[in-house]
KOLMIKE-711947 format. One record per residue (C-alpha): chain; x negated, y negated, z; residue in one letter. Coordinates in Angstrom, 3 decimals. Layout:
   ch         c1         c2         c3   aa
    A          X          Y          Z    A
...
REM end
This chain:
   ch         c1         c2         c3   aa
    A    -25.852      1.877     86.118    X
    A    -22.596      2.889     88.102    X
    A    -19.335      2.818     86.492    X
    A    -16.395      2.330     88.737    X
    A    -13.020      2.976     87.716    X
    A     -9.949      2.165     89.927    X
    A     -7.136      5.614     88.661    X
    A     -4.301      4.067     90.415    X
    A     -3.403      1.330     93.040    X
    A     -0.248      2.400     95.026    X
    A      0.272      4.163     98.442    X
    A      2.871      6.018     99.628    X
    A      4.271      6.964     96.539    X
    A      4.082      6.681     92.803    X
    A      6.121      4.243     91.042    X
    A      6.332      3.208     87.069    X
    A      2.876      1.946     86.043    X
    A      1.294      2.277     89.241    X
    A     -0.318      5.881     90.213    X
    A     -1.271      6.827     93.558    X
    A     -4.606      5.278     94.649    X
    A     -8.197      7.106     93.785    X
    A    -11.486      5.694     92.617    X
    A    -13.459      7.494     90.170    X
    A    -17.378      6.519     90.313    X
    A    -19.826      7.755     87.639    X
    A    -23.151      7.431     87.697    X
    A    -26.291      9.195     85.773    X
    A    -23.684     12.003     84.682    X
    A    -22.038     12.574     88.111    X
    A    -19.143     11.799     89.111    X
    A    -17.411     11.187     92.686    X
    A    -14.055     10.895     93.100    X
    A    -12.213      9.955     96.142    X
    A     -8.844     10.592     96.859    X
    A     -6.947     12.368     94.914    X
    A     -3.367     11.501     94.954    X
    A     -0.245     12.659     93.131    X
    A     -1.242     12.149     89.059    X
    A     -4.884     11.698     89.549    X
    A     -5.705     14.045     86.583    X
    A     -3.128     12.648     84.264    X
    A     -4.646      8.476     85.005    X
    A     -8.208     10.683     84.102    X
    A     -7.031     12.137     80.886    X
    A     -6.072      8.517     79.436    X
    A     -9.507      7.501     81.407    X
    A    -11.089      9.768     79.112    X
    A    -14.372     10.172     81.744    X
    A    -14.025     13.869     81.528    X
    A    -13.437     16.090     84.573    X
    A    -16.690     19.224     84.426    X
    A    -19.200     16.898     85.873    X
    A    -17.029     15.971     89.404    X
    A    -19.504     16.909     91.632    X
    A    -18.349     15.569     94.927    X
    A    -15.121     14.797     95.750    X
    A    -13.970     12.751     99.057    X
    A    -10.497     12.237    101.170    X
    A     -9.746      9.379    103.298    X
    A     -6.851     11.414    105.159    X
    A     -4.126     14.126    104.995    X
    A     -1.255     11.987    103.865    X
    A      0.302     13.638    100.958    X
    A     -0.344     10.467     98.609    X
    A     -4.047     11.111     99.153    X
    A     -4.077     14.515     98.746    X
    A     -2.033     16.327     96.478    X
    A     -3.516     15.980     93.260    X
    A     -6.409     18.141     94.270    X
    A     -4.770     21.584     93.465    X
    A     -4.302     20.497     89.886    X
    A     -7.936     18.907     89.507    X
    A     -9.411     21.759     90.926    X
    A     -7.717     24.267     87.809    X
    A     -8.637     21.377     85.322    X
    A    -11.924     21.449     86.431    X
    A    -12.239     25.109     85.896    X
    A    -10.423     25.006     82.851    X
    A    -13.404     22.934     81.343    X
    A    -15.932     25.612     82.492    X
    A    -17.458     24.406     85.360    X
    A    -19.319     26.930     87.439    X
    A    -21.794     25.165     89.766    X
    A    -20.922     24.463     92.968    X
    A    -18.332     21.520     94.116    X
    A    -18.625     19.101     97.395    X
    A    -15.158     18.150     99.088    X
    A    -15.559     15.712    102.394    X
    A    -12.784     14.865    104.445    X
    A    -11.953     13.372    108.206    X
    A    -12.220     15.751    111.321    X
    A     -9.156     18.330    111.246    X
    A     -9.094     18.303    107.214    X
    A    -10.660     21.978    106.473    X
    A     -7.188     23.425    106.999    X
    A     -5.170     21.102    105.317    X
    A     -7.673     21.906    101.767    X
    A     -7.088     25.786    103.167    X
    A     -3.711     25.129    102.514    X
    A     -3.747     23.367     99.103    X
    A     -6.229     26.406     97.782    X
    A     -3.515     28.931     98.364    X
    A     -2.202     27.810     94.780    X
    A     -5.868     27.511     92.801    X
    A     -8.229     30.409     94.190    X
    A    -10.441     32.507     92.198    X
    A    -12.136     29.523     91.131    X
    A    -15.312     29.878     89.295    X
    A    -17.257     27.748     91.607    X
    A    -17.687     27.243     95.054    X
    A    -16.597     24.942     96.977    X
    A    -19.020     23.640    100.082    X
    A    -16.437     21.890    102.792    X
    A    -18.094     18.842    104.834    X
    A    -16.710     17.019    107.603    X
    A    -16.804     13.265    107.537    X
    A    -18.920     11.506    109.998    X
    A    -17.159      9.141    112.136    X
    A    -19.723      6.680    113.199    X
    A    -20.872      5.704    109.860    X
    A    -23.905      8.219    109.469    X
    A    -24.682      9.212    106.375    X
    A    -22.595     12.813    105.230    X
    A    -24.700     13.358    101.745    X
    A    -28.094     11.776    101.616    X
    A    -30.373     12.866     98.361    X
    A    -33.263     10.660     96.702    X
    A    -30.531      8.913     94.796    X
    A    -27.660      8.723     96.500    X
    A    -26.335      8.390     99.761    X
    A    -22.266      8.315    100.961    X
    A    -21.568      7.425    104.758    X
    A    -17.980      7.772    106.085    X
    A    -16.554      6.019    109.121    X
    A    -13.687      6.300    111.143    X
    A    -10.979      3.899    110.719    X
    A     -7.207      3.074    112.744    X
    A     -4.366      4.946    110.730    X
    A     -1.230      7.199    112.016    X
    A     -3.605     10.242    111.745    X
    A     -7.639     11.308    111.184    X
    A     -8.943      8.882    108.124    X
    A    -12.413      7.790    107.558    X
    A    -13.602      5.498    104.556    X
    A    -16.359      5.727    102.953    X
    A    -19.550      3.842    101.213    X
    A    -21.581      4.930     98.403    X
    A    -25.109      3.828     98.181    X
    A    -27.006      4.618     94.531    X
    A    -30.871      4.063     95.575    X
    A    -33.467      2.308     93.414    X
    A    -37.026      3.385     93.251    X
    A    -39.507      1.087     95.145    X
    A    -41.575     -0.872     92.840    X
    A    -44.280      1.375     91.345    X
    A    -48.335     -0.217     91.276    X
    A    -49.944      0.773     88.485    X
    A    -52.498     -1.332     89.015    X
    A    -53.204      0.217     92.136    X
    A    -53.063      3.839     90.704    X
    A    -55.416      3.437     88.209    X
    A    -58.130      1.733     91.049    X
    A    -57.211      5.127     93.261    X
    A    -57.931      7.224     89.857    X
    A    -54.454      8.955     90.190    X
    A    -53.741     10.792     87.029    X
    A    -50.884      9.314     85.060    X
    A    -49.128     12.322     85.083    X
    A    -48.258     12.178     88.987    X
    A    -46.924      8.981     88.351    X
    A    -43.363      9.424     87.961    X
    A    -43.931     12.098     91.606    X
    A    -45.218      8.998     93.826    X
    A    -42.456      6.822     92.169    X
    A    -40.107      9.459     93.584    X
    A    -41.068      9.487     96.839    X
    A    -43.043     12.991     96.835    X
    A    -46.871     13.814     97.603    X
    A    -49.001     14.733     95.377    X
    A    -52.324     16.979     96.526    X
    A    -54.780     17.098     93.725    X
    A    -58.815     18.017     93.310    X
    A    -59.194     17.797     97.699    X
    A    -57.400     14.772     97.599    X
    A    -53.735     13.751     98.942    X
    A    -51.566     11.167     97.093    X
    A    -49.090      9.903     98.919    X
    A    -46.060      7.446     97.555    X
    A    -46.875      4.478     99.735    X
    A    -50.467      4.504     98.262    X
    A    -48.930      2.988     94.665    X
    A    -45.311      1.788     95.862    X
    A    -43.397     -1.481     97.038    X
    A    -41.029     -2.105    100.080    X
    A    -37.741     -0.420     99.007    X
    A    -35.809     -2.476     96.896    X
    A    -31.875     -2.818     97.081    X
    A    -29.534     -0.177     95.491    X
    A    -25.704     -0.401     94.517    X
    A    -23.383     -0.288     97.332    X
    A    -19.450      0.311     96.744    X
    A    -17.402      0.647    100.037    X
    A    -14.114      2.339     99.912    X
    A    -10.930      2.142    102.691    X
    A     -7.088      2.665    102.991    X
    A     -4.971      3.023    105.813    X
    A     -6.385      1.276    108.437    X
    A     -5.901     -2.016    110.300    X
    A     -8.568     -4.041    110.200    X
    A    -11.099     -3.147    112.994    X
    A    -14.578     -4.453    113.591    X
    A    -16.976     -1.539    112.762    X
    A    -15.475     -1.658    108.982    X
    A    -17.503     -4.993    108.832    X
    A    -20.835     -3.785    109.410    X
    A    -20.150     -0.559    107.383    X
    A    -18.961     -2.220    104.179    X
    A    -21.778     -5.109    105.302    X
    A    -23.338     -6.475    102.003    X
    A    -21.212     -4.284     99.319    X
    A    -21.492     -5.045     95.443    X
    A    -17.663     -4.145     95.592    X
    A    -15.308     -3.405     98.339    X
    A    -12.121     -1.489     97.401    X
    A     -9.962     -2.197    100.095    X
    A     -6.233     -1.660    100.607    X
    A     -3.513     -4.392    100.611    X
    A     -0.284     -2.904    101.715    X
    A      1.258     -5.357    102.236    X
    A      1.028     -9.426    101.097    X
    A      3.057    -11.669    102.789    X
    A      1.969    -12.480    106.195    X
    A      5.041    -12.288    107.436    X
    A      4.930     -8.399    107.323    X
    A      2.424     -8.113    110.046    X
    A      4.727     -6.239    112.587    X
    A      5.451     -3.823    110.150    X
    A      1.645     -3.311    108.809    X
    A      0.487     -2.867    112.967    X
    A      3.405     -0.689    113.078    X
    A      2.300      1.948    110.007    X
    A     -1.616      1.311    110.353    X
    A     -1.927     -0.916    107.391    X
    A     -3.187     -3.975    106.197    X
    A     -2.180     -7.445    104.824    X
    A     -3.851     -9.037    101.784    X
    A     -4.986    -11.827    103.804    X
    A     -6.724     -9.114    106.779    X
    A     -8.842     -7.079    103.607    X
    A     -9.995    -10.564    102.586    X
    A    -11.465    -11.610    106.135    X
    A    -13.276     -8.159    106.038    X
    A    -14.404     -9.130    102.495    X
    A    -15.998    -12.515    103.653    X
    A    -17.365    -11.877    107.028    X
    A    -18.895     -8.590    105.345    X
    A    -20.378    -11.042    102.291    X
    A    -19.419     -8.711     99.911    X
    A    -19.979     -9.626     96.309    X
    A    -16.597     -8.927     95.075    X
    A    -13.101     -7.295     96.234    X
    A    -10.515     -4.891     94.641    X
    A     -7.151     -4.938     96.540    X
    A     -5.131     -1.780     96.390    X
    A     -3.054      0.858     97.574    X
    A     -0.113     -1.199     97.748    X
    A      3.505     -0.677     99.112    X
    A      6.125      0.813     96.828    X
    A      8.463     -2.317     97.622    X
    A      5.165     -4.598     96.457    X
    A      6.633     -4.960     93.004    X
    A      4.638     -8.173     92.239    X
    A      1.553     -8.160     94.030    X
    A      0.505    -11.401     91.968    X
    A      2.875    -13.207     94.168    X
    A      0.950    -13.122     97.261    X
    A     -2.316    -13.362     95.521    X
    A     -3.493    -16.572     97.387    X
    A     -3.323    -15.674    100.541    X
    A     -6.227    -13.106     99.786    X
    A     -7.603    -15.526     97.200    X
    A     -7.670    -18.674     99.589    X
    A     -9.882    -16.418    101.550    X
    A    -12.049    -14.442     99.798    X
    A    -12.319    -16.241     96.213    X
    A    -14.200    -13.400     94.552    X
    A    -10.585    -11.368     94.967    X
    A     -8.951     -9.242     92.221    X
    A     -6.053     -7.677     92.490    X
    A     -5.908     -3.575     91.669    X
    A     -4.089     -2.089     88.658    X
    A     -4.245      1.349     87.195    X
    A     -7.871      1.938     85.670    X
    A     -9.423     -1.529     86.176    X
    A    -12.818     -0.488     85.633    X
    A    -16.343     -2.408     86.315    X
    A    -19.835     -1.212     85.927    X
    A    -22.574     -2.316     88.210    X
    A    -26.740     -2.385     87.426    X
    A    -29.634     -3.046     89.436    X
    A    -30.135     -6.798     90.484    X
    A    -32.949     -7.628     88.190    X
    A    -36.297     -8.090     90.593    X
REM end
């Protein structure tokens, strides 16, 4: 199971009941977080998620409404005695910006290992269980968004085993994925498993104008978090001006991508009631909901 929670749902800057945006995922006692905005910790303390298991945490951009929360999660994260090592990913160019932002929380006890973001959609973290891709999207400066696959085990044959006389005990291995050589003999996973079987996929963007690779990359999501700057349609000269989007532009990427469902956010500071421009997305995309501070979802396996 992956729980998902939205920490806040404006851009720009933070207004009364509406943090800065960042998306908290946590799944099998990880956690990812990405973005990390201007009150990010504070929207996590009422969360009440905890913060010592963050083990990855991922930036769209350099804008400061992305980014500077991340001194202060850094010291709470050390404050609840964290000492293994931490992941931060950001776009090309981003290494100095986090140089900059460390001068005021070093002597951490942990590491921290810096990736840069891939900009074609490749995957930047791959692992048996998890895999997060970034792409490069069309804002004022570097950004990238980002999708993060949890992987399901194939199918495992037990039927099978037991006719190849596989101890029981190596089970669990094949089901994994690894080899097993036992007695002169060499078990290998696609002996006793299935054709892989389809994970949980959550796609992430902000600050972008809609642009035809964001289609294939968020292709298929479980649930699309994408940004709504601004709603009315009428706005569209200033949304190609800044490198944002309208409602109605996230919800076109939302049904020609067949996502499942979509989470607008990220929206302007003058967007005081976003519920007013709700159809235009809506009309669209009818699996739409509209971003608040800590809507939260969880998402399981499909059951086959």
């Amino acid at each position: 199971m992956l729980d998902i929670c939205l920490l806040g749902c404006g851009g720009s800057l933070p207004v009364p009941e509406r943090n800065l945006t960042s998306l908290l995922l946590n799944y099998n006692g990880k956690k990812i977080l990405i973005d990390c905005g201007e009150g990010t910790q504070v929207s996590m303390k009422i969360l009440g998620w905890g913060f010592k298991t963050i083990d990855i945490i991922c930036f769209t951009h350099a804008h400061a409404d992305h980014v500077i929360g991340l001194p202060g999660i850094l010291l709470t994260i050390a404050n609840s005695g964290r000492e293994t090592p931490l992941t931060i990913i950001g776009p090309p160019g981003f290494s100095s910006i986090l140089n900059g932002l460390m001068v005021v929380c070093r002597n951490l006890p942990f590491k921290i290992n810096y990736i840069e973001g891939s900009l074609d959609g490749s995957p930047v973290i791959d692992t048996s269980d998890l895999t997060i891709r970034s792409l490069e999207l069309d804002h004022l400066i570097s950004c990238i968004g980002y999708s993060v696959e949890i992987k399901r085990f194939p199918k495992f044959n037990a039927d099978k085993a037991k006719s190849l006389n596989i101890p029981v005990k190596f089970w669990s291995i094949l089901q994994k994925g690894q080899s097993i050589e036992f007695d002169g003999n060499t078990y290998t996973p696609n002996l006793v498993l299935s054709e892989q079987r389809k994970g949980i996929k959550v796609s992430y963007f902000t600050d972008t104008r809609p642009i035809d690779t964001i289609i294939d990359f968020v292709k298929e999501s479980d649930l699309l978090i994408a940004e709504g700057m601004y709603g009315d349609n009428d706005e569209l000269p200033k949304a190609v001006k800044n490198k944002h989007m309208l409602f109605s532009e996230a919800a076109n990427i939302a049904a020609k991508a067949n996502v499942r469902e979509l989470w607008l956010t990220h929206f302007s500071p003058s967007l005081t009631k976003p519920e007013d421009y709700f159809q235009s997305a809506h009309e669209i995309f009818s699996n739409t909901k509209l971003g608040f501070d800590r809507i939260k979802t969880s998402l399981n396996f499909s059951n086959d």
